[in-house]
C-alpha positions as CSV (number, residue, x, y, z in Angstrom):
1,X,113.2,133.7,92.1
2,X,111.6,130.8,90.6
3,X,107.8,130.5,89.9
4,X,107.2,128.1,92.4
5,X,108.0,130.0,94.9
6,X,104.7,132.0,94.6
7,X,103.0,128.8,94.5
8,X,104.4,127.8,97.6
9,X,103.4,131.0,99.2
10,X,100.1,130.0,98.0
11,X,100.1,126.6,99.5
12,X,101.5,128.0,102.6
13,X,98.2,130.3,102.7
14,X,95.2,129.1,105.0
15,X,91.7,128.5,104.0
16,X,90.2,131.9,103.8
17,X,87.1,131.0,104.9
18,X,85.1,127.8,106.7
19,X,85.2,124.8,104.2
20,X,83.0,121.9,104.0
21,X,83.7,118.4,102.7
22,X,82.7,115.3,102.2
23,X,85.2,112.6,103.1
24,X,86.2,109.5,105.2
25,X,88.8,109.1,108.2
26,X,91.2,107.2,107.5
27,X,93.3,107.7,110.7
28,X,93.8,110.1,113.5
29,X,97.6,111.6,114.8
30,X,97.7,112.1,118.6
31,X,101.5,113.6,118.4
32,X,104.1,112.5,121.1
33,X,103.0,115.1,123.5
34,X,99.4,115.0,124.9
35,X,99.8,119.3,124.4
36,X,100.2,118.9,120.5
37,X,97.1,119.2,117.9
38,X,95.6,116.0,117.0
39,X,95.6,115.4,113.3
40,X,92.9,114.0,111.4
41,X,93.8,112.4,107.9
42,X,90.7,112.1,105.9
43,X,90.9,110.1,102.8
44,X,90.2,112.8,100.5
45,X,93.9,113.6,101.3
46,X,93.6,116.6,103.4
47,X,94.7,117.0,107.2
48,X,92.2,118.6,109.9
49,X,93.3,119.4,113.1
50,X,91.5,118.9,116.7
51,X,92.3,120.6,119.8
52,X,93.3,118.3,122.5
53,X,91.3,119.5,124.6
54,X,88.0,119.0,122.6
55,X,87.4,115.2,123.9
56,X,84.1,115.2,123.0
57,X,84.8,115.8,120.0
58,X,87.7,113.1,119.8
59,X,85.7,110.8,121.2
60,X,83.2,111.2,118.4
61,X,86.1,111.5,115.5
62,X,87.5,107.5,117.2
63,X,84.0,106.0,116.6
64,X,83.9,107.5,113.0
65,X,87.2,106.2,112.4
66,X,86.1,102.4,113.5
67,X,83.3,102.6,111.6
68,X,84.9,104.1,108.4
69,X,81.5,106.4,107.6
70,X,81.3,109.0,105.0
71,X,80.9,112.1,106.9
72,X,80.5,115.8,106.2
73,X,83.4,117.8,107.5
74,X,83.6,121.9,108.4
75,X,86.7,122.8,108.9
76,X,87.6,126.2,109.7
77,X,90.8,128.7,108.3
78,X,93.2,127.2,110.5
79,X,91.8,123.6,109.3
80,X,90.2,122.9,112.6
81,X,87.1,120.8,112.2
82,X,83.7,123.1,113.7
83,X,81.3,120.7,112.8
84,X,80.5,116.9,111.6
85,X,78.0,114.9,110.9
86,X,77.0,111.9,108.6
87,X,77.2,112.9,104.4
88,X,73.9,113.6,102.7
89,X,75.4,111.7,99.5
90,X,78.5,109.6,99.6
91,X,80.5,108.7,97.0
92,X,80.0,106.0,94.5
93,X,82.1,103.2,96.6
94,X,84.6,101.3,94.7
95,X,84.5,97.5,93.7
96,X,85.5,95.7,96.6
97,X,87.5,92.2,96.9
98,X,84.2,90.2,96.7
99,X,82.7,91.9,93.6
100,X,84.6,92.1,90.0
101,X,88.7,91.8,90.3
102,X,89.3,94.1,87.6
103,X,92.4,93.3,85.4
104,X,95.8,91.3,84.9
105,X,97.0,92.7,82.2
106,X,100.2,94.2,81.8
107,X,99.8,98.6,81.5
108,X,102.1,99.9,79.2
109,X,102.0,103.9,79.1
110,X,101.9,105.8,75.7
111,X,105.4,107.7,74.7
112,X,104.6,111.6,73.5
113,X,106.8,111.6,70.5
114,X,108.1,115.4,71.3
115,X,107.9,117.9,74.1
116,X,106.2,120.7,71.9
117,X,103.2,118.0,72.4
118,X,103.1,117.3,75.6
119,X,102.8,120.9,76.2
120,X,100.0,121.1,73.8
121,X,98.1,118.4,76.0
122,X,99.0,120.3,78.9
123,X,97.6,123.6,77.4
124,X,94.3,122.1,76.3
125,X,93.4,120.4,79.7
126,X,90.1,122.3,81.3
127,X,91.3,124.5,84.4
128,X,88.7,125.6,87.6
129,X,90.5,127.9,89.8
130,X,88.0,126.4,92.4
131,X,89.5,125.0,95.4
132,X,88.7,121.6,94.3
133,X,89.9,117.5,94.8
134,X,93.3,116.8,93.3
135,X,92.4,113.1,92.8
136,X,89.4,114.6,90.9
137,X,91.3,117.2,88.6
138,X,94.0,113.9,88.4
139,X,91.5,112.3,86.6
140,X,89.7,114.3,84.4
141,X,93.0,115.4,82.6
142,X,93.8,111.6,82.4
143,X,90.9,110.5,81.2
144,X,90.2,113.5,78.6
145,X,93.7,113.1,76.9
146,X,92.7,109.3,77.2
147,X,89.7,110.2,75.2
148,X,91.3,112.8,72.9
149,X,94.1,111.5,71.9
150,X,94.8,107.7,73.1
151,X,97.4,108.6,75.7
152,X,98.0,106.5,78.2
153,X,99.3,108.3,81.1
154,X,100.1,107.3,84.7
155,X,99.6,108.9,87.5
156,X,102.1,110.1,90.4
157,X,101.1,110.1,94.2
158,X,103.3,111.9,96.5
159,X,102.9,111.3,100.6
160,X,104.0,113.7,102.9
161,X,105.2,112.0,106.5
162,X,103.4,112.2,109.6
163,X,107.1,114.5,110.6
164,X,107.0,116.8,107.5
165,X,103.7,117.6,108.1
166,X,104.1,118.2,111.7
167,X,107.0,120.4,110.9
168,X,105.0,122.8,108.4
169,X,101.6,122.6,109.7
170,X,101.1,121.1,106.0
171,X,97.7,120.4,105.0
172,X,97.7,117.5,102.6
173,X,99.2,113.4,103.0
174,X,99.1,112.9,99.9
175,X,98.7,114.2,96.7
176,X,97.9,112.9,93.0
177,X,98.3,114.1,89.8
178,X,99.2,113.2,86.1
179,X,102.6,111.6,84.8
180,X,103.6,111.2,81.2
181,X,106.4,109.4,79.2
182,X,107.6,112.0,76.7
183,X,110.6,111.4,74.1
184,X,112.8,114.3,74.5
185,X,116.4,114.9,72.9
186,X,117.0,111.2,72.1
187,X,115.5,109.6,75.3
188,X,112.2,108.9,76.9
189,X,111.3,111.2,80.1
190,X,109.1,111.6,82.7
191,X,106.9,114.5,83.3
192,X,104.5,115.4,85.9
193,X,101.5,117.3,84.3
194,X,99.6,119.6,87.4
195,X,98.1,121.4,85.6
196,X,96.5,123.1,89.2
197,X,100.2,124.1,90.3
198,X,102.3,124.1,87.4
199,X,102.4,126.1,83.8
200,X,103.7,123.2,81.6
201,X,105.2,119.6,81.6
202,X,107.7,119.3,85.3
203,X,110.2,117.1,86.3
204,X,109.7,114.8,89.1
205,X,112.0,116.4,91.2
206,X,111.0,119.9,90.4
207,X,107.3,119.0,90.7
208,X,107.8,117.9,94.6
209,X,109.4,120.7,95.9
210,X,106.4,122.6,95.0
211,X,105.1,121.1,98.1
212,X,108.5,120.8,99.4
213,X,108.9,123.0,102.2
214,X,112.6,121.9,102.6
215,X,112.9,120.4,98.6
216,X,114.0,117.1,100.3
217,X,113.9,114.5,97.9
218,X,111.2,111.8,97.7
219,X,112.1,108.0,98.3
220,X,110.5,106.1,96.1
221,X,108.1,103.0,96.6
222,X,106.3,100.2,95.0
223,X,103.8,99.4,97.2
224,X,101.7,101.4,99.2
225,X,102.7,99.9,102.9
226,X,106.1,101.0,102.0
227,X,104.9,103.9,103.4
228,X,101.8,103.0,105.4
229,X,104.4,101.3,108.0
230,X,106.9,104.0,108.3
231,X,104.8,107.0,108.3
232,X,106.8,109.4,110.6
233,X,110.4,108.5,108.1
234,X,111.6,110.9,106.2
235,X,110.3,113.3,104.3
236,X,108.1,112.6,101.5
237,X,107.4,109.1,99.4
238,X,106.7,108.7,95.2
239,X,104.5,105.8,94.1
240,X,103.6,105.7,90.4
241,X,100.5,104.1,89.2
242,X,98.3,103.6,85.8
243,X,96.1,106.3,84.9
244,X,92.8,104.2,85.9
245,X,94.2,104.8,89.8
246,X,91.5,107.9,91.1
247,X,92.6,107.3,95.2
248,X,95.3,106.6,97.2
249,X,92.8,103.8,98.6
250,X,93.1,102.1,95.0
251,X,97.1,100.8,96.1
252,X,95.9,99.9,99.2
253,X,93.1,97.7,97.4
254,X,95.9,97.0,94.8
255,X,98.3,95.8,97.6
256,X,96.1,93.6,99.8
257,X,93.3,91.8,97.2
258,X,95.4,92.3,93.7
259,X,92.5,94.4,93.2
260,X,94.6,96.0,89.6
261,X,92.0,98.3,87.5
262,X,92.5,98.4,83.7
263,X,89.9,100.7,82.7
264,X,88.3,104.1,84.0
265,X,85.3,103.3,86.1
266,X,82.1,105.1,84.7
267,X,80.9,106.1,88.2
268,X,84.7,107.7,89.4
269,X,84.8,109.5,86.4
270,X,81.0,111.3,86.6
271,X,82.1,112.2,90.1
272,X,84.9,113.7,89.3
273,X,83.6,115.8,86.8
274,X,80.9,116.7,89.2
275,X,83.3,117.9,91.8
276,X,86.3,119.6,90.1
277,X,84.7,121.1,87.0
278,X,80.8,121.6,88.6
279,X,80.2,119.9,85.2
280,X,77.1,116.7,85.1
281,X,78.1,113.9,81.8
């Protein structure tokens, strides 16, 4: 049997216990029956669930959405949210269209000369076995081989559809997490680096059906309202981005102001430590 498949076993576990997080909505699933679960996409990347039948709840979750507030979330082991109220400390918010346009320039990823070191990067990158933010873990690794040793990654964001997830009661819409060039017997390859879900360098298409229920291939896009307008199509989508990208809200910014960063943002990165590695720089 493959090793993924205990890691999918792992995925397919629920929350053991009730969780709390701090997050945005960024829209709200009613389903095509008015019996099914609503599902609550919060833009940490993480699906909660309402009971239909909790309107006043609902009710509450609509006006959150419309007003895009930071909010803290309890969700229980089945992913149901029990409580919700406004966040005590949001997030640093990112630069926005009327503040600085951050970079034109043209991003050309570092090549690892050999495999042997890309696994070496992958086996020095810190690990938590906390149940942490994968945008956070993303970039932390990103940034420390950045800092280490020059390497200019990307970074890989695989969406789930609003079907898939239906299908598998899945608990994620997206998900984010290192990619790297790496010359390998005569030719430049890609390989994802998770180092949360994975023991080395992956190949894309091994690297998906991790979270692949089905291992159904990803299409692949270029812009993030490739799959913002067809949400319930398919499968799963691919997007590739630089390593400065922390959110999937960066290709949305990216996509509708040319808002392009070309350099890790001080406040992103202090968060990030904060959160996935309980670590203050």
């Amino acid at each position: 049997m493959r090793f993924i498949g205990l890691l999918l076993g792992m995925l397919s576990l629920p929350i053991v216990a009730a969780t709390e997080m701090t997050s945005q909505i960024y829209d709200v699933d009613y389903g095509s029956d008015p019996n099914e679960v609503v599902l609550i996409f919060l833009s940490n990347g993480k699906v909660a669930k309402i009971s239909p039948e909790n309107k006043p709840l609902l009710e509450k979750i609509t006006n959150t959405k419309t007003k895009k507030n930071w909010l803290t979330i309890t969700v229980d082991k089945n992913r149901y949210i029990k409580k919700l109220g406004p966040a005590v400390q949001p997030p640093p918010t990112p630069l926005g269209p009327r503040e600085e346009k951050i970079g034109q320039s043209t991003y050309v990823p570092t090549t690892i000369p050999s495999m042997d070191i890309a696994k070496k990067y992958f086996k020095e990158a810190r690990y938590n076995p906390k149940d942490s933010q994968c945008f956070n873990r993303a970039h932390i690794w990103s940034y420390e081989w950045w800092k280490k040793h020059s390497l200019k990654s990307n970074k890989i964001i695989i969406f789930f559809s609003r079907t898939y997830i239906r299908r598998y009661n899945f608990e994620w819409w997206w998900h984010i997490a290192p990619l790297v060039h790496v010359m390998h017997e005569g030719k430049v390859v890609e390989r994802a680096m998770d180092v949360k879900y994975t023991r080395g360098p992956l190949e894309i298409g091994r690297w998906t059906n991790i979270f692949m229920r089905n291992d159904a291939p990803c299409q692949v896009i270029t812009k993030y309202s490739d799959y913002a307008d067809n949400p319930y199509m398919g499968e799963c989508y691919l997007h590739r981005a630089n390593m400065y990208t922390y959110q999937a809200a960066d290709l949305q910014m990216l996509e509708a102001w040319n808002y392009t960063k070309d350099r890790f943002l001080m406040d992103e990165v202090r968060g990030a430590y904060l959160e996935a590695f309980d670590e203050r720089i």
